[in-house]
N, C-alpha and C positions, 0 to 999 in steps of 0.2 A: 585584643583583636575582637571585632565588630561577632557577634554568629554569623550576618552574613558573608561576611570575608571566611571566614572558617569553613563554611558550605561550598564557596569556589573555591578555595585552596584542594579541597578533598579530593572534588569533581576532577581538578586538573593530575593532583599527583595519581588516580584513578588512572588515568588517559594515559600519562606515562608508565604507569605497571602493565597497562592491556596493552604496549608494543615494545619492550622493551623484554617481554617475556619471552618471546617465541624466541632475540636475540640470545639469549641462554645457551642456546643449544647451537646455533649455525658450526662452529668450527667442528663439532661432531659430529654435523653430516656435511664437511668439506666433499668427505672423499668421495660421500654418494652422489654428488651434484655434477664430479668433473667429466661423467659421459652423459650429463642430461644435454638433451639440443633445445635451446629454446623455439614457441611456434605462435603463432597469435593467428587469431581469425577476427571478420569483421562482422558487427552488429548493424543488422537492416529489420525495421519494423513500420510498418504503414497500415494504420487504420482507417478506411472510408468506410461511407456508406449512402445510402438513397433512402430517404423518409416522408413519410406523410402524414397528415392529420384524419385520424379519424370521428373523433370526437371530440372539440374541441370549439371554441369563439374566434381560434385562430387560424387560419388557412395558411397551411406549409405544406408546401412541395418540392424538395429541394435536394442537391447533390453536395457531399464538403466530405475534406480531407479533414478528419478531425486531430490526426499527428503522425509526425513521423518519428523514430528513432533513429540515430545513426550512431554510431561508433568503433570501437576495436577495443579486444583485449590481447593481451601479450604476456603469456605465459614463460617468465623470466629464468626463474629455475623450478627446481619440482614444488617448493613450497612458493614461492614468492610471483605472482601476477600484478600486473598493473591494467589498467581499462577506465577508458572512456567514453561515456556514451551522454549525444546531445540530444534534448528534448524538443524537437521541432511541432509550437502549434498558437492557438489564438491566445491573448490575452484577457483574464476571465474580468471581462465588466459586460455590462446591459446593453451595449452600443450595437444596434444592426448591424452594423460596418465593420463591427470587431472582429469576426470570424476572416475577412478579406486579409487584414493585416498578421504577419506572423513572426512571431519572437522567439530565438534561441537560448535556450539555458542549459547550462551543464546538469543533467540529470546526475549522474556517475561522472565521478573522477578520484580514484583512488587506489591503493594498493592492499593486497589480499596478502595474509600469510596463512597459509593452509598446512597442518600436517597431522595426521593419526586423529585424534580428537579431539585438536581444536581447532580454530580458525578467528581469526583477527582480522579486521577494516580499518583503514583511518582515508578520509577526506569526502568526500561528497558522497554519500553514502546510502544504502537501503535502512530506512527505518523498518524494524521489527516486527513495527505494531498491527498492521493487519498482512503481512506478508505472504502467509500461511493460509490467510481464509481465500486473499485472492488465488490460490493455487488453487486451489480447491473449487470456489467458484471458477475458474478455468476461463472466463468469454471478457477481462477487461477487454476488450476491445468492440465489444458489444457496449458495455455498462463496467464503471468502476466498481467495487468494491463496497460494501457500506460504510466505512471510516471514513476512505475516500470521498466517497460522493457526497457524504452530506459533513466534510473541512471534520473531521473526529481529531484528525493531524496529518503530517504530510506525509508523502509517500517516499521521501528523500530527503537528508540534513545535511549539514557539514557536522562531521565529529569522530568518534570513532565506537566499534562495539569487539565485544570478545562472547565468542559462542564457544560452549565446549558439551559433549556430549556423553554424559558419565559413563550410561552404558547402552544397552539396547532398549531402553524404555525409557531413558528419563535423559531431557539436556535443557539448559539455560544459556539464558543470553542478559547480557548490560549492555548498556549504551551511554556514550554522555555525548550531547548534539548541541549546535547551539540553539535551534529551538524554534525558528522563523521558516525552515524547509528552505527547499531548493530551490526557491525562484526567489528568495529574498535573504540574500546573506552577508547585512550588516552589522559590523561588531557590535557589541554592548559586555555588560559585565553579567550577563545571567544566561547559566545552562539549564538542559533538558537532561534529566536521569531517567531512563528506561530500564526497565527489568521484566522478563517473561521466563517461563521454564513450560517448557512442552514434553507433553508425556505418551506414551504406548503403550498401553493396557494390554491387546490383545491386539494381533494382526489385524490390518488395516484401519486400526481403530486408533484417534488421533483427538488429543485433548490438551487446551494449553488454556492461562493465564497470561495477562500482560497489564504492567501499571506502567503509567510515567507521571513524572510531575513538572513544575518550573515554578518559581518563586519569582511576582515584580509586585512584592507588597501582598498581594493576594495570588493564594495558589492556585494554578488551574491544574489541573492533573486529569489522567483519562485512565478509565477502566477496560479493558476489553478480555471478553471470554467465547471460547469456540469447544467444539464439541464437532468431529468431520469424522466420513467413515469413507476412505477409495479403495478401490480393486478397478480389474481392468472392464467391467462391465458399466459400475457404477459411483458416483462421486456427490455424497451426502453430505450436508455442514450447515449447522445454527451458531449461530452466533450471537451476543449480546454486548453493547458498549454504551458505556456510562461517560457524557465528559460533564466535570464536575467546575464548575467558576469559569463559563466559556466566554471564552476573550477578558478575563481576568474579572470578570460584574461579577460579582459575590449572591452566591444563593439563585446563580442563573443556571442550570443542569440542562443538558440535552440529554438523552436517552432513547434506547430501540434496540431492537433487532431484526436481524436477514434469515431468511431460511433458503435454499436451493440446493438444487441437483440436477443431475443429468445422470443419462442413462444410453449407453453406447450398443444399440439394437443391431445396426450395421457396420461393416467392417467398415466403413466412412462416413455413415450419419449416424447423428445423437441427437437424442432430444433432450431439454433440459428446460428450468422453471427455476422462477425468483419468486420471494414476494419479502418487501423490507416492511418496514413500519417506525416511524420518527417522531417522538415525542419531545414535548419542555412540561417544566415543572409549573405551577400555578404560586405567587409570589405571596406571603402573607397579603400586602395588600391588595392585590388584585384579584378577580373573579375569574380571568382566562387565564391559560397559557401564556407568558411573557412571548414564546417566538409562534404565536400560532398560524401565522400568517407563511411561515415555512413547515410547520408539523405536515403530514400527513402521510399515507402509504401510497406502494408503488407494486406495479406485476410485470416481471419479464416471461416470455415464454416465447418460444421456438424450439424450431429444427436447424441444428449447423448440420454441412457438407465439407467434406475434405477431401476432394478430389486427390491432392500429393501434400506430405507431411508438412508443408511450409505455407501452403494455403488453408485457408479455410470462410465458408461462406452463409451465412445463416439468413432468414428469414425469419425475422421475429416480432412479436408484439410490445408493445411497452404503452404505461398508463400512469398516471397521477395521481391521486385521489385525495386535495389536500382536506383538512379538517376546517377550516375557517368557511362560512354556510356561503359566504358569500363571493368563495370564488367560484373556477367551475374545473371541470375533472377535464385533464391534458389524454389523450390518445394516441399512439402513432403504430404504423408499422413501416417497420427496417427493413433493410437488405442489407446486410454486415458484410464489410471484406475485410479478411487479416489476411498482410503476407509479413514473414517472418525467416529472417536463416539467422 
């Protein structure tokens, strides 16, 4: 047998161990189940906003629905949930016209086994990999995440993962995905292996590691490390990610890190602040950056409002600042709406 047959063999009987465990146990907690009532609620998530230019060669003034969220979960018995939630928004190409047209894809769809300290996924599923900093950074909906926003890997796979939580300071997580994210999920013969373990030092003090990799001839794999501190006043997090062979070109690395926070002054307003910075690496033969024409750094800053727990409304700044001499630095200020139950 090939190595690489041996490497997907692994992957899969992997995937079979991480749901086949939690079955272990069910007929021993028959009895605790037969007065659970099952109950499900519904997923509703709408991001707009209103923006303009303020610095820039380009004049924008404009209103858009940048997504919706819709779904349900259903809480089946005490350990076992099922949930699905649809990704409503534009299709990401260059096209003016593209923001008019809008595409549906199953964000989420899958079932949850939850009990004591650990917890199981299998099917369309939350990637691990920056999960944790967007909590933290708290305003996707303002701006994604730095993995996210500048493609580090998706925010959603089809596959499955096994989180268990040793004790009070220290838990890990696996994953095997197939590797394309959630708006693109056609078979092939090659998976995505993720592994992160997150730690707790000290009250509200939060520190984690996360690799993954995938093999098609050449490996791309991604680095990410965070470093976050939240209490109920304020919510601090740096972070750093390395993607190493991106889009599979050998000796092609992106790299950078996010820094932000927020700071909750009033009992409904917070202010808070980003600033990322996106690098590539400089190729033996070349003199620039291979991607320098996307390198550069970026500032978010505002004040969100939260009139009732399900709203919230910010006015914020956001900037561009790419590294190539001969572009020019993007400007805007927002009005951000999230509604959310």
């Amino acid at each position: 047998m090939t190595l690489y047959r041996i490497k997907n063999s692994i992957l899969i009987l992997t995937t079979i161990v991480v749901f086949l465990l939690p079955a272990l146990g069910l007929n021993a907690q028959h009895a605790d189940s037969i007065q659970f009532i099952p109950f499900g609620k519904p997923i509703l998530q709408l991001h707009f906003n209103y923006h303009s230019t303020i610095a820039s060669n380009i004049n924008e003034s404009s209103m858009e629905l940048r997504r919706a969220y819709l779904g349900y979960e259903y809480q089946i018995s005490k350990e076992f949930a099922a949930y699905v939630k649809i990704d409503i928004g534009s299709p990401d190409d260059v096209s003016e016209y593209s923001r008019i047209r809008r595409y549906a894809y199953f964000k989420n769809a899958g079932l949850r086994y939850k009990k004591d300290k650990l917890e199981t996924n299998v099917g369309i599923i939350d990637v691990l990999h920056f999960k944790l900093q967007e909590k933290i950074w708290g305003h996707r909906y303002i701006a994604k995440s730095f993995s996210d926003r500048y493609r580090f890997g998706p925010k959603a796979d089809i596959g499955a993962n096994i989180m268990y939580k040793f004790n009070q300071f220290v838990e890990a997580d696996f994953a095997i995905m197939n590797g394309e994210g959630y708006t693109n999920l056609q078979r092939d013969n090659t998976f995505k292996g993720g592994m992160g373990v997150t730690v707790y030092p000290f009250k509200n003090l939060i520190a984690r590691v996360y690799y993954d990799l995938m093999d098609r001839g050449v490996v791309e794999s991604t680095l990410a490390t965070f470093i976050g501190y939240n209490d109920k006043k304020w919510a601090l997090g740096c972070e750093y990610n390395h993607k190493f062979n991106k889009d599979y070109n050998e000796n092609h690395d992106q790299f950078g890190y996010s820094v932000y926070g927020s700071y909750n002054f009033l009992k409904k307003f917070q202010l808070f602040a980003r600033y990322d910075k996106l690098s590539s690496n400089i190729l033996s033969t070349e003199d620039q950056p291979w991607n320098l024409l996307k390198d550069g750094s970026a500032i978010i800053a505002g004040i969100q409002y939260s009139p009732i727990k399900q709203v919230k409304i910010a006015l914020d700044y956001q900037d561009w600042v790419p590294y190539a001499e001969n572009m020019d630095n993007v400007a805007f200020i927002f009005v951000n709406f999230l509604v959310k139950i």
